[in-house]
N, C-alpha and C positions, 0 to 999 in steps of 0.2 A: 504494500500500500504506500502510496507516495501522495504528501500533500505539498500543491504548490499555489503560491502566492500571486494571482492574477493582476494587475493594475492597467487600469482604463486611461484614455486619453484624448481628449476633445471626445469626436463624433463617440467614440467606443466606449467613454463613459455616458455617453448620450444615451445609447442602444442598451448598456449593461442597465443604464437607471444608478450608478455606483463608480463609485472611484477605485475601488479594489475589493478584492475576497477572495478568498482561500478552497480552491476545489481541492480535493480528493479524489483519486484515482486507485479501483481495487486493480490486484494485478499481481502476477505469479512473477518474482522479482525484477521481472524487463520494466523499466521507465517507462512511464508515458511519454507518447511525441506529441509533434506538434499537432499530425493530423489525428492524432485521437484530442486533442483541445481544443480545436476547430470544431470539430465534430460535438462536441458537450456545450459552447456556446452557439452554434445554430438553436441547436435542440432547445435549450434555455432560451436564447434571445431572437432567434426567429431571422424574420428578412431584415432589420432594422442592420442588426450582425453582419448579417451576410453581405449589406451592400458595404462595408467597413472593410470586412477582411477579403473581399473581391479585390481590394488595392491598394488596403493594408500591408502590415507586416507585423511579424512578431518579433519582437528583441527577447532572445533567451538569454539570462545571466549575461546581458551588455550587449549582444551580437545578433545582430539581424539576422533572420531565418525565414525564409519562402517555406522551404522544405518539410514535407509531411511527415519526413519519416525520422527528422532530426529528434533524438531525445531531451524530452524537456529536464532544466534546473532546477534550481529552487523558487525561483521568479521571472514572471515571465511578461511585458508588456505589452497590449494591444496597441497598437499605433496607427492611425490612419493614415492616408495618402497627406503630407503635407505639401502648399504652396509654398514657392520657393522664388527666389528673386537673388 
């Protein structure tokens, strides 16, 4: 069982409704990834989510990850597409 520390940002605190919390992932000692955390905030937060992480990203433990199959850290950021200048 592995629990990890989720934190929301702009749009994805928007969609979460929350700034951060704590999932839980049951699991025979392999890590949760990223596409099994993708997958637990559809389910919880629906299309609101999914238009986020469509072009989004996730920073595990500091480091950006697309990747489904990356295992997740201890903390994990939801990050929207940011404007840039």
């Amino acid at each position: 069982m592995a629990t990890i520390t989720v934190r929301y940002f702009a749009a994805a605190a928007e969609a979460a409704g929350r700034d951060q919390e704590q999932l839980t992932f049951d699991g025979a000692g392999a890590l949760p990834t990223v596409g099994a955390l993708r997958a637990e905030l559809l389910g919880r937060y629906g299309d609101s989510m999914a238009k986020v992480l469509r072009s989004g990203s996730f920073l595990v433990d500091g480091k950006v990850s697309r990747d489904d199959s990356r295992p997740l850290g201890e903390t994990v950021d939801i990050l929207p597409p940011f404007a840039g200048g």
